[in-house]
N, CA, C and O atoms as a Tripos MOL2 file, in Angstrom:
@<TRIPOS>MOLECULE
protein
  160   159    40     0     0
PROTEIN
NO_CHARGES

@<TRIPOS>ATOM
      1 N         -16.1890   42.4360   64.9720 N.3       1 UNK1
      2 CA        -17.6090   42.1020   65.0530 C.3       1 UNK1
      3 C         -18.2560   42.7290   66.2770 C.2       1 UNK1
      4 O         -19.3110   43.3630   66.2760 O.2       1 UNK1
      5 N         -17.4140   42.4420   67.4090 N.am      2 UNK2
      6 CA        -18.3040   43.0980   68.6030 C.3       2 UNK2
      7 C         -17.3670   44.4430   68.8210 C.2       2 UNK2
      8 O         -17.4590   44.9220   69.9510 O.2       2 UNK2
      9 N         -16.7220   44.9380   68.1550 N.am      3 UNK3
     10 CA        -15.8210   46.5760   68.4920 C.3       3 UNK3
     11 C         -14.5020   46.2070   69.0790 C.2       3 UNK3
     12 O         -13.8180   46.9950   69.7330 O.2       3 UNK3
     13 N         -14.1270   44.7880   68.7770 N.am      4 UNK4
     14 CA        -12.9900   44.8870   70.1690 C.3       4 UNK4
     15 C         -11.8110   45.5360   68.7930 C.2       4 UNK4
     16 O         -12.2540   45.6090   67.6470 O.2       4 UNK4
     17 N         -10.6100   45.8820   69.0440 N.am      5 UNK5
     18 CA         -9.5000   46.2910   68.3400 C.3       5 UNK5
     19 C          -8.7640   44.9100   67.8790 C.2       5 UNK5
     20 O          -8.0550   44.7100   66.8930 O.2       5 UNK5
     21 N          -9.0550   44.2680   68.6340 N.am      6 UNK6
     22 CA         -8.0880   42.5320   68.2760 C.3       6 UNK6
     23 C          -9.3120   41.7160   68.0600 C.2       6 UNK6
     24 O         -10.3950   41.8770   68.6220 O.2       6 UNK6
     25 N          -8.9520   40.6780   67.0350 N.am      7 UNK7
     26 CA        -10.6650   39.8730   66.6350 C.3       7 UNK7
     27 C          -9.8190   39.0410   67.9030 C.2       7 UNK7
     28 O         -10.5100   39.2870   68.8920 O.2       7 UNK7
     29 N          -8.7940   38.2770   68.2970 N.am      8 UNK8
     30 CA         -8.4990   37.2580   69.6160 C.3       8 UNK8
     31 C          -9.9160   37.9080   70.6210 C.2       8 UNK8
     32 O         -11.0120   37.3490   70.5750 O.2       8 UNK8
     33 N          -9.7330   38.7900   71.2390 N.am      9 UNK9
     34 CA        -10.6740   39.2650   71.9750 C.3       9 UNK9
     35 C         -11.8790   38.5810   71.7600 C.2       9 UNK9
     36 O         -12.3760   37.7610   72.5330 O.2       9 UNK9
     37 N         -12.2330   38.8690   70.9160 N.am     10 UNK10
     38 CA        -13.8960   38.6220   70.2430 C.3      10 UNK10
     39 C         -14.1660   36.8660   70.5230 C.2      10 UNK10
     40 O         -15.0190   36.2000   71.1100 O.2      10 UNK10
     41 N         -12.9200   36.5850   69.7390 N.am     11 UNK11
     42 CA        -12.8020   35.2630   70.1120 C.3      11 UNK11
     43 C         -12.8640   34.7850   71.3630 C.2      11 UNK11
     44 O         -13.5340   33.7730   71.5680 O.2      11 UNK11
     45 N         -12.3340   35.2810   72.1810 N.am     12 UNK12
     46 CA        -12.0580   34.8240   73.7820 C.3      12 UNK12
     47 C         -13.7320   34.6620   74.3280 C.2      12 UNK12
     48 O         -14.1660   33.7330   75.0090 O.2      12 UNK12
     49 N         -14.4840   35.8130   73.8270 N.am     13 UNK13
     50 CA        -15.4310   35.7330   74.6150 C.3      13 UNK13
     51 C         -16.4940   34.7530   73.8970 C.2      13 UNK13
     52 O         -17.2380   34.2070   74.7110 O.2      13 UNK13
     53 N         -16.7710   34.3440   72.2780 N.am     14 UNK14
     54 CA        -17.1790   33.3990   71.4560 C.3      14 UNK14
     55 C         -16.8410   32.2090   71.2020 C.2      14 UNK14
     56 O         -17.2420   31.4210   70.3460 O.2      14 UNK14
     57 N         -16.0300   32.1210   72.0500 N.am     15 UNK15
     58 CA        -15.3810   30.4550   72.0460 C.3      15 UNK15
     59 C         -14.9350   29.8650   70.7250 C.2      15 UNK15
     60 O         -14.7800   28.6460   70.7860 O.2      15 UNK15
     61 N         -14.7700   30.2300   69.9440 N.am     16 UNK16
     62 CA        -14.7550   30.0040   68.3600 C.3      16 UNK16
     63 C         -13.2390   29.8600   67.5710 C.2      16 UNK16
     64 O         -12.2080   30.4820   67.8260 O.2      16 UNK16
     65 N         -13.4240   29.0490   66.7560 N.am     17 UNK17
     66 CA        -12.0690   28.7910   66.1670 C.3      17 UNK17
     67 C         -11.6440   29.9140   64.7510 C.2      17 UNK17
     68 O         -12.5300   30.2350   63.9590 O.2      17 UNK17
     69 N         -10.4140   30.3480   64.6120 N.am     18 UNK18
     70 CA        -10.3470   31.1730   63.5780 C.3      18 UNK18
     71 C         -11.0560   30.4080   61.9170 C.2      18 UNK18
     72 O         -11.2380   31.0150   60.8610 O.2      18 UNK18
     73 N         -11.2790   29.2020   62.1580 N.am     19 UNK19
     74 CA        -11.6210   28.8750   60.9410 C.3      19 UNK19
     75 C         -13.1130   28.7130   61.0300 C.2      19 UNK19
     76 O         -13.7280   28.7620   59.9650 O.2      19 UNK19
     77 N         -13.8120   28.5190   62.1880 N.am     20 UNK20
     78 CA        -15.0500   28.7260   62.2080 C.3      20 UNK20
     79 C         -15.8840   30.4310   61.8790 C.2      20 UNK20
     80 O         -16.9870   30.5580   61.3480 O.2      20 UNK20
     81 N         -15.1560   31.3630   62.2750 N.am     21 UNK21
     82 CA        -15.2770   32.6010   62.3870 C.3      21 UNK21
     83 C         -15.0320   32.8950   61.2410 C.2      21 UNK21
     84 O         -16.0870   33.1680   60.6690 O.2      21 UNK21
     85 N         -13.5150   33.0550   60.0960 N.am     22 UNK22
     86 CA        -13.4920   32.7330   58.9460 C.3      22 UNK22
     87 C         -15.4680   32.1170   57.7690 C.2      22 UNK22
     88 O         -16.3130   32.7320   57.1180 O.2      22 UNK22
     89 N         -15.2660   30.8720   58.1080 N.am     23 UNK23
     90 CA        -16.5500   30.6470   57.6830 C.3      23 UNK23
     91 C         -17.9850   31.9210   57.7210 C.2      23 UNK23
     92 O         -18.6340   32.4480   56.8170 O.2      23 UNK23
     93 N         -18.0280   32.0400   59.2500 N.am     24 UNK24
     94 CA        -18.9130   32.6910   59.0230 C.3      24 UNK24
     95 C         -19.1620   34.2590   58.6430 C.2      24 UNK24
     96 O         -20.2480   34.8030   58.4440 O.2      24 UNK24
     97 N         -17.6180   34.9430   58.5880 N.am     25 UNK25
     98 CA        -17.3720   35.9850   58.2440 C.3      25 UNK25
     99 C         -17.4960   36.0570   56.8500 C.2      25 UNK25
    100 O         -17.8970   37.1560   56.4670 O.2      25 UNK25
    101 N         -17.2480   35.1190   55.8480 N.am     26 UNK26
    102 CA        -17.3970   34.2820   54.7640 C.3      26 UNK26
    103 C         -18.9010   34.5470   53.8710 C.2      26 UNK26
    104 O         -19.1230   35.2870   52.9130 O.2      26 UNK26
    105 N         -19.7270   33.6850   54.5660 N.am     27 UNK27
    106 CA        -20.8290   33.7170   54.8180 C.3      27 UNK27
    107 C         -21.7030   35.5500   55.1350 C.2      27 UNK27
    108 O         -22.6390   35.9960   54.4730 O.2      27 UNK27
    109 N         -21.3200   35.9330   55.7810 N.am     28 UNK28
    110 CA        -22.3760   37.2130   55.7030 C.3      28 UNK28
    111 C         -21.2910   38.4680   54.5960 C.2      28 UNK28
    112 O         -21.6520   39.4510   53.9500 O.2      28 UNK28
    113 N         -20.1010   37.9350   54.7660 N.am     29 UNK29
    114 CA        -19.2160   38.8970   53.5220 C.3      29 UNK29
    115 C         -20.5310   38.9330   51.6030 C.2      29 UNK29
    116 O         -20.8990   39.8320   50.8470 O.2      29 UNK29
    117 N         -20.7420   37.4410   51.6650 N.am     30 UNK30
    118 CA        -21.0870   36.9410   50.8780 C.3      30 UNK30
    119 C         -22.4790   37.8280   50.7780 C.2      30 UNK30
    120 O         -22.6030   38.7340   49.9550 O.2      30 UNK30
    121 N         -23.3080   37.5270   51.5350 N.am     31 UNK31
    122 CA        -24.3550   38.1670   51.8790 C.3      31 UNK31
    123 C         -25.0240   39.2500   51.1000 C.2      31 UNK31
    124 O         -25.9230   39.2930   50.2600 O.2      31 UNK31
    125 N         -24.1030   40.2650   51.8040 N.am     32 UNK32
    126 CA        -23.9420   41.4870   51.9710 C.3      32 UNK32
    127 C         -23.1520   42.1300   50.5020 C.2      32 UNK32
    128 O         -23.0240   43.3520   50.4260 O.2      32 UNK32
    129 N         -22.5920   41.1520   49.2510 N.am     33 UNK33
    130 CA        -22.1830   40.9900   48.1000 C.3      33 UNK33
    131 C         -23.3610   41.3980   47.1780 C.2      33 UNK33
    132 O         -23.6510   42.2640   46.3530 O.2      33 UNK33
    133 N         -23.9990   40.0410   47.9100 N.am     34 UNK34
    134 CA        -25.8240   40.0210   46.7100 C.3      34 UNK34
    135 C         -26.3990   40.9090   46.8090 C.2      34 UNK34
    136 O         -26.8150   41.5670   45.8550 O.2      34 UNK34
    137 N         -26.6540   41.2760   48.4950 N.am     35 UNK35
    138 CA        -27.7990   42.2870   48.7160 C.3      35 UNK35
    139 C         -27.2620   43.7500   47.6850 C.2      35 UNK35
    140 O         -28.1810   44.3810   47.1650 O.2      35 UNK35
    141 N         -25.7920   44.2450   47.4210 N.am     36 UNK36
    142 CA        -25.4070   45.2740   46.7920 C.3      36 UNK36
    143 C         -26.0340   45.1860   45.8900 C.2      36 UNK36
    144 O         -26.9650   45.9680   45.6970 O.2      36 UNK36
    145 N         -25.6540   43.9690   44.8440 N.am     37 UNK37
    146 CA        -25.8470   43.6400   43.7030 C.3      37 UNK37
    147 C         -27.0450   44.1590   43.1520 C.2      37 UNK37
    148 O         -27.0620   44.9270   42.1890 O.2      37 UNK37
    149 N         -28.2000   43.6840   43.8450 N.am     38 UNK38
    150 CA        -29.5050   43.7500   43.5450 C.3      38 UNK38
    151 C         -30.1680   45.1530   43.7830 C.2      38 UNK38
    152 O         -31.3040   45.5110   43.4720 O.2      38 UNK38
    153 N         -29.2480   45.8030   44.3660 N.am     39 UNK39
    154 CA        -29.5820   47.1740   45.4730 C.3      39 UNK39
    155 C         -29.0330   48.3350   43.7640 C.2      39 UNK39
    156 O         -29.5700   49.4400   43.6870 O.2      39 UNK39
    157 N         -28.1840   47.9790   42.7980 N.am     40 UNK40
    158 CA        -28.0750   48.5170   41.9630 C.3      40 UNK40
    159 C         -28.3290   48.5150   40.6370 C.2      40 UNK40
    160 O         -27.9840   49.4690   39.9410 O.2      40 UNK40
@<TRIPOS>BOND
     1     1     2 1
     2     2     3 1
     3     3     4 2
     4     3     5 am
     5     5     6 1
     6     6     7 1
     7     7     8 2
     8     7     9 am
     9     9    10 1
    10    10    11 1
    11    11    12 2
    12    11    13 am
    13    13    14 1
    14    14    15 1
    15    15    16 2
    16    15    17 am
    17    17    18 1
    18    18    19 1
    19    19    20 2
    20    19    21 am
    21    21    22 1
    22    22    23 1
    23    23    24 2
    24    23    25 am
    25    25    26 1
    26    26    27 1
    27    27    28 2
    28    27    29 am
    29    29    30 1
    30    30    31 1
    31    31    32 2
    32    31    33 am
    33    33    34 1
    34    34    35 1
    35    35    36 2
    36    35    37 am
    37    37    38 1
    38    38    39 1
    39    39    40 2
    40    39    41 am
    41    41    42 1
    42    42    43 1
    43    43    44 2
    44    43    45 am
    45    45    46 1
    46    46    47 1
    47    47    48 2
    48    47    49 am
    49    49    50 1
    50    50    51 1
    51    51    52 2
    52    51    53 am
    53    53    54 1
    54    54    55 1
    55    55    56 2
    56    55    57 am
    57    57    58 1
    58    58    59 1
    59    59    60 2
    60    59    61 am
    61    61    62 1
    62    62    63 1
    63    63    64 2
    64    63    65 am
    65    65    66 1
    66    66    67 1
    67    67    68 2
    68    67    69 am
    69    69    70 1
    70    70    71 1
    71    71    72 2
    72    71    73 am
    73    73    74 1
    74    74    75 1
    75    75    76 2
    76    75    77 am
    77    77    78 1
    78    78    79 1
    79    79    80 2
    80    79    81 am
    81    81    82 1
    82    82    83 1
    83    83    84 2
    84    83    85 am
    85    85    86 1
    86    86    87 1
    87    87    88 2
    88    87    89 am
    89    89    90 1
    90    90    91 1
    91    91    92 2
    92    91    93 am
    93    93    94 1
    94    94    95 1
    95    95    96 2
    96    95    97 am
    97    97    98 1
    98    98    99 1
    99    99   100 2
   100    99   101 am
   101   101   102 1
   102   102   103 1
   103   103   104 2
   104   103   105 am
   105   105   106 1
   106   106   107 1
   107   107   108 2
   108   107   109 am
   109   109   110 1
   110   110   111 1
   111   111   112 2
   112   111   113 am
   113   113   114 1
   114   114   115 1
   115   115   116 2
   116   115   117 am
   117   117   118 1
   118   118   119 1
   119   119   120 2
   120   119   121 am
   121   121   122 1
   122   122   123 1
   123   123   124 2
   124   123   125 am
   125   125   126 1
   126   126   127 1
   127   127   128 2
   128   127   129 am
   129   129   130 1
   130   130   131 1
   131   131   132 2
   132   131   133 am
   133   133   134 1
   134   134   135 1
   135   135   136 2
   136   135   137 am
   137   137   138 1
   138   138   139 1
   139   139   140 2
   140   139   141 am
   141   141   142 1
   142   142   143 1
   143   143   144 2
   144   143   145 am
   145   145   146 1
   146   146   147 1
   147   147   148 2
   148   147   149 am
   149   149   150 1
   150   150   151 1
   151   151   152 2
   152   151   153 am
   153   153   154 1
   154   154   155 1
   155   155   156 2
   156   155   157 am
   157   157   158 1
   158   158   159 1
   159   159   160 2
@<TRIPOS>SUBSTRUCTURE
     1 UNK1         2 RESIDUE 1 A UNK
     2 UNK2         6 RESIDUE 1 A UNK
     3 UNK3        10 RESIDUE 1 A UNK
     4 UNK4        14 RESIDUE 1 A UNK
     5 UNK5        18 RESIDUE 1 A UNK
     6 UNK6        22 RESIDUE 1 A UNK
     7 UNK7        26 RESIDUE 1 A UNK
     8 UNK8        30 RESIDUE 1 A UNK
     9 UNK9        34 RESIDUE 1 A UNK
    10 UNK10       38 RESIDUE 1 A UNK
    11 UNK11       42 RESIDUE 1 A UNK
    12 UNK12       46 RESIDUE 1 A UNK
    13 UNK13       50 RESIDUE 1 A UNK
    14 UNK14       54 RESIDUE 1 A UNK
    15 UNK15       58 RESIDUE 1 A UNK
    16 UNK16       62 RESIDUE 1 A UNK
    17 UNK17       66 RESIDUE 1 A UNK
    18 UNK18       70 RESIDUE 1 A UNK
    19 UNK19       74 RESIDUE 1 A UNK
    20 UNK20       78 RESIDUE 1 A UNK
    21 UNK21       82 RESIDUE 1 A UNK
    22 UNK22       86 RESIDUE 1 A UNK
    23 UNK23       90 RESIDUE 1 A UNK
    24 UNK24       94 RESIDUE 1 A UNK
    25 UNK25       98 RESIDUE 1 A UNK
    26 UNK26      102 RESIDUE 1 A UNK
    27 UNK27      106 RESIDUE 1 A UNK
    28 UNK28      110 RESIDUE 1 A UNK
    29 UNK29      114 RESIDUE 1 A UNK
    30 UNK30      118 RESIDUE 1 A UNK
    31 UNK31      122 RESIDUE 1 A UNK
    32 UNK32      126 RESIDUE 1 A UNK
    33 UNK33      130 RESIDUE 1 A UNK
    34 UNK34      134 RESIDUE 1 A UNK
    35 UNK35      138 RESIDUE 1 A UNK
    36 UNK36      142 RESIDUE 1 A UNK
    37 UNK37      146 RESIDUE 1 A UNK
    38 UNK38      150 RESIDUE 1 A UNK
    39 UNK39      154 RESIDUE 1 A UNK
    40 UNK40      158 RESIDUE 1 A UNK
């Protein structure tokens, strides 16, 4: 998300739990599904 090579990193500096991050990776995966969808 922010360029690091390890998502831990990313984490370290987001304070965030792998299942919170999960969620929201989730969430814009999803997103970014529809927007295709509609885009074709």
């Amino acid at each position: 998300m922010l360029g690091h090579a390890d998502i831990k990193q990313t984490q370290r500096y987001l304070n965030i739990t792998d299942e919170e991050l999960r969620k929201a990776m989730t969430g814009v995966w999803e997103r970014r599904r529809q927007l295709r969808a509609v885009g074709q």
